[in-house]
SEDREN-118833 format. One record per residue (C-alpha): residue number from 1; chain; y, x, z. Coordinates in steps of 0.05 Angstrom, whole numbers, plus 5000, padded with zeros to 4 digits. Layout:
nr; kette; y; x; z
NUM; A; Y; X; Z
...
//
This chain:
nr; kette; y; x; z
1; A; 5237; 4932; 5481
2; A; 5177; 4900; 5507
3; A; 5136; 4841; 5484
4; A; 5162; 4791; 5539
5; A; 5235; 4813; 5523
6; A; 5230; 4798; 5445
7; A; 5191; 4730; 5453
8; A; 5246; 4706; 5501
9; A; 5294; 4727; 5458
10; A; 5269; 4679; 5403
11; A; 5248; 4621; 5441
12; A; 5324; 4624; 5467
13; A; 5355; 4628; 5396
14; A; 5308; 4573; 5368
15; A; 5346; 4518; 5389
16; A; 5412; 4544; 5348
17; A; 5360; 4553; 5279
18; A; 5385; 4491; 5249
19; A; 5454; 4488; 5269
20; A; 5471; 4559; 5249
21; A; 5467; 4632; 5286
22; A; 5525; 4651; 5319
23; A; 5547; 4732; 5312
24; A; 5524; 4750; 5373
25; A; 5450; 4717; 5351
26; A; 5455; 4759; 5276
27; A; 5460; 4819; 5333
28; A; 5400; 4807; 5366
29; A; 5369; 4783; 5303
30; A; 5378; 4857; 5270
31; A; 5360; 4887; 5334
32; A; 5296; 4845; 5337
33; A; 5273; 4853; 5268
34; A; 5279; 4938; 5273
35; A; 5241; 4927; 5343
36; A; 5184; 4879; 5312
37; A; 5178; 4904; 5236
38; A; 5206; 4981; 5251
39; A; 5253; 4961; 5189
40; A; 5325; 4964; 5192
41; A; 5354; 4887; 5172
42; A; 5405; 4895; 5117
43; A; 5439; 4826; 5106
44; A; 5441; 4793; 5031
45; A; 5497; 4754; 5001
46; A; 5440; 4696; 5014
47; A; 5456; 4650; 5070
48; A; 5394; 4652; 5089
49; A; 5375; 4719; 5102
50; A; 5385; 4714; 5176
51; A; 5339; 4659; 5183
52; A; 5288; 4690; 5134
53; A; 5292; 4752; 5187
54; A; 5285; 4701; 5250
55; A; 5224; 4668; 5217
56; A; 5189; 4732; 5201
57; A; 5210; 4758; 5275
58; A; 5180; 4697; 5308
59; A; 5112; 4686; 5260
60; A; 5094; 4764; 5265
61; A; 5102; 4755; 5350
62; A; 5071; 4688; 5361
63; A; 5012; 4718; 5321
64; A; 5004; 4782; 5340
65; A; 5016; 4774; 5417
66; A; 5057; 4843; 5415
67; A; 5097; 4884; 5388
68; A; 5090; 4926; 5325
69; A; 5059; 4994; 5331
70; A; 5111; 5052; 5320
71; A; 5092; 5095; 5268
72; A; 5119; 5161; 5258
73; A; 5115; 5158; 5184
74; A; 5149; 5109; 5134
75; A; 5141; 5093; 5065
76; A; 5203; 5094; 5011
77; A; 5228; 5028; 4987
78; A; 5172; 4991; 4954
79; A; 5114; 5037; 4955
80; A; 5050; 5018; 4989
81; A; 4985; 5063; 4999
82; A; 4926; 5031; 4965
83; A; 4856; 5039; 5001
84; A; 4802; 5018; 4946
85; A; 4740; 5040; 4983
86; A; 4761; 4984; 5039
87; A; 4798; 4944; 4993
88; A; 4862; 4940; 5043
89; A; 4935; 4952; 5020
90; A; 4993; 4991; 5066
91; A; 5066; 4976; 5070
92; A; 5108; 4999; 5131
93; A; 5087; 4932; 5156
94; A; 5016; 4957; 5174
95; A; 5023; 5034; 5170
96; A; 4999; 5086; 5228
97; A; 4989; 5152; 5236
98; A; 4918; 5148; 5225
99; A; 4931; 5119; 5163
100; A; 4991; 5157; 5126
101; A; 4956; 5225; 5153
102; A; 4890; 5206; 5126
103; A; 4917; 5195; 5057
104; A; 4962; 5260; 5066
105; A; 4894; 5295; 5070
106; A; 4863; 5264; 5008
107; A; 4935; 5269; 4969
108; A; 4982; 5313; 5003
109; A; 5034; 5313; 4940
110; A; 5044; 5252; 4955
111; A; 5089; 5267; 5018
112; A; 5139; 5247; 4971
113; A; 5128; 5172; 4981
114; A; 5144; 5177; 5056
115; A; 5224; 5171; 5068
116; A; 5198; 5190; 5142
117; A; 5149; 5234; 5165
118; A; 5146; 5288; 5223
119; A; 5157; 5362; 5215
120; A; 5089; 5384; 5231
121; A; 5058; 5331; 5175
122; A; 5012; 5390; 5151
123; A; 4988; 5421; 5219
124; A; 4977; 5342; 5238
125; A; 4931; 5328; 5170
126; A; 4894; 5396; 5181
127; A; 4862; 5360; 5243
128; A; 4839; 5300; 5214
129; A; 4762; 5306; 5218
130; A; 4739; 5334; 5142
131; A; 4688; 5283; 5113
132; A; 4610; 5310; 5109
133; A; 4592; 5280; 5036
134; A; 4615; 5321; 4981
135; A; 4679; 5309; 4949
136; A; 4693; 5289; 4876
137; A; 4722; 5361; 4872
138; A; 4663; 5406; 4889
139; A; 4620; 5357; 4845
140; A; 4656; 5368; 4791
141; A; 4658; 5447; 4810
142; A; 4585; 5444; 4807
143; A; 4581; 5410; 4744
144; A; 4618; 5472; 4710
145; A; 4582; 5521; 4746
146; A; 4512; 5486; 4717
147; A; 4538; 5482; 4648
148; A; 4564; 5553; 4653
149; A; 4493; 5588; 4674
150; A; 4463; 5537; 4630
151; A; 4501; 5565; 4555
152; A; 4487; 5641; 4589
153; A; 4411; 5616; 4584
154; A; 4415; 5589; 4515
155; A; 4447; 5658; 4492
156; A; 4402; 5699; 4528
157; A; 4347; 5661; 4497
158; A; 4385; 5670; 4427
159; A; 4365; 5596; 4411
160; A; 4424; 5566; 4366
161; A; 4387; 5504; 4363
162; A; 4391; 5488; 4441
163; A; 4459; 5518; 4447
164; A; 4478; 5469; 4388
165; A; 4440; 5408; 4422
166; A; 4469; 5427; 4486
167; A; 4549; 5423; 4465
168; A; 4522; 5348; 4433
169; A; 4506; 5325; 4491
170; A; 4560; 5359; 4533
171; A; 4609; 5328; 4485
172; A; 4573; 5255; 4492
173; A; 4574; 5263; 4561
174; A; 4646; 5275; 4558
175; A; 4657; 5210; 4522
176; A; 4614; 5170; 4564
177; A; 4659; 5194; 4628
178; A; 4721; 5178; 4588
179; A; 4690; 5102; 4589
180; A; 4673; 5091; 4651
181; A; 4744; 5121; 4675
182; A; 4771; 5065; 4631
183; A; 4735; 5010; 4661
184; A; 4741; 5041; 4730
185; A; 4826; 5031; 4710
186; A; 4816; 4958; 4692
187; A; 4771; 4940; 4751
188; A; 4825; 4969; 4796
189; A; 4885; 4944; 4762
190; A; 4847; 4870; 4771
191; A; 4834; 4891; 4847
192; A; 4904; 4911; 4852
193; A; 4924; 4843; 4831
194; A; 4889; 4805; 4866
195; A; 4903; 4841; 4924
196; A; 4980; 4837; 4911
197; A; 4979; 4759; 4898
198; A; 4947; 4756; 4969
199; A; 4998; 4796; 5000
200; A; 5053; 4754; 4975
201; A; 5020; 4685; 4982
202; A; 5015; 4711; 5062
203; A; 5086; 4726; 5054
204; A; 5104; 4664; 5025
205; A; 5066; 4626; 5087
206; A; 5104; 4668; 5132
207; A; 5167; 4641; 5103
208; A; 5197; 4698; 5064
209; A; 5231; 4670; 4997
210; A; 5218; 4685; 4933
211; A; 5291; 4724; 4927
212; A; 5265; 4763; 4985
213; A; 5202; 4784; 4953
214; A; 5237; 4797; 4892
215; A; 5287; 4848; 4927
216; A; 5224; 4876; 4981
217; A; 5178; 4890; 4913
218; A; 5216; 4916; 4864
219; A; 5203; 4977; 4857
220; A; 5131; 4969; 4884
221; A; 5087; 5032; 4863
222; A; 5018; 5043; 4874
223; A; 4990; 5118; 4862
224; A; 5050; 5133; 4815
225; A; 5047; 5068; 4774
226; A; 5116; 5017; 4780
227; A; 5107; 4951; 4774
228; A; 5143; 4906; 4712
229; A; 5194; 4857; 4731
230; A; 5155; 4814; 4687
231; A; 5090; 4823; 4720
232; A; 5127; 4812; 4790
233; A; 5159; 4747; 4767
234; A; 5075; 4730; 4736
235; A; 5050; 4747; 4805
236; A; 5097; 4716; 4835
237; A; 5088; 4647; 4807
238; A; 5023; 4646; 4818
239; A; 5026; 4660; 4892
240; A; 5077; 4600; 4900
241; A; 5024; 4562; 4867
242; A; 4962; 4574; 4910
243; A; 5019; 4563; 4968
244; A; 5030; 4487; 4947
245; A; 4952; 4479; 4936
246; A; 4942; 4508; 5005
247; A; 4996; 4456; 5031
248; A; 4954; 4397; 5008
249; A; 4892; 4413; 5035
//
């Protein structure tokens, strides 16, 4: 379907938003929403749902001048990719190749997320260009390899002191990294926050209910990790709440 198509489509069924869709409009309306969002529209015993679906079909084209890229990968129900060098967040919303085969690179266990992917996945991640700087693995290869030739010096050497000395610091250094991995996890969790309140204020704006964020994020996941209900319903709140701030500016 191409842009043109879809936009006329909406400005036609506009007119009918108040007084009600008719069935052949809830037709169109799940054919537009898999063409726009690459999502299949499954109706909820809300009366709303089919308006919720027209709003997000109609804010997503007016803004974006065309339609969604197809992507031959998509994620499973609620899990998103998380980029923290760039700070940016993926749902099927924003995915692309580029981006799900990037990721399959860096983690490719994690194939399991994808409810879609093609069959040639690992032939297509094998071509993604392989980054110059040296990865956390080798670095951490290189570490053990030091520390290795390092004791074999200290025995050679026959000096218990050092060797003694040596495993002190090795074991403070140890310590030290468990540390900073735990402040690295609460600096991210924060981020990860943040980042999700964002998402769903945007949502909010774009006029999907609360219900419908409830049902979309429930079983959000981010690098193995499932969101609370609780923590949902927190976030939640406090994304309606910058929403009526925003409103009376």
């Amino acid at each position: 379907m191409e842009y043109s198509d879809a936009i006329n489509m909406v400005e036609e069924m506009r007119a009918r938003f108040d007084a009600g869709f008719s069935s052949s409009d809830k037709r169109q309306i799940e054919e537009l929403y898999y063409e726009v969002s690459g999502k299949k529209f499954t109706p909820t015993n809300c009366n709303d749902c089919y308006r919720d679906a027209f709003i997000s079909i109609y804010n997503y084209l007016k803004t974006n001048k065309k339609m969604k890229e197809k992507c031959s990968y998509s994620l499973l129900g609620g899990v998103i990719i998380q980029d923290f060098e760039n700070s940016k967040i993926y749902t099927n919303d924003n995915l692309t190749d580029e981006v799900a085969e990037e990721y399959l690179k860096r983690f490719p266990a994690q194939i399991e997320m994808f409810g879609e992917h093609p069959d040639d996945w690992e032939e297509r991640i094998k071509d993604v260009e392989k980054e110059e700087t040296q990865t956390p693995i080798d670095k951490e290869d290189a570490e053990k390899e030091k520390v290795s030739t390092d004791k074999a010096t200290v025995e050679d050497k026959g000096t218990v002191e050092t060797e003694v000395m040596d495993k002190k610091v090795e074991a403070t250094n140890a310590e030290d990294s468990k540390t900073e991995a735990a402040i690295d996890k609460v600096v991210n969790e924060d981020k990860l926050k943040k980042e999700l309140i964002e998402e769903l204020v945007d949502r909010l704006e774009d006029g999907s209910t609360v219900k419908q964020l409830q049902d979309d994020y429930k079983d959000y996941v981010v690098q193995g990790v499932k969101i609370t209900q609780e923590n949902l319903d927190k976030y939640l709140e406090e994304a309606e709440d910058i929403v009526v701030e925003l409103q009376k500016k």
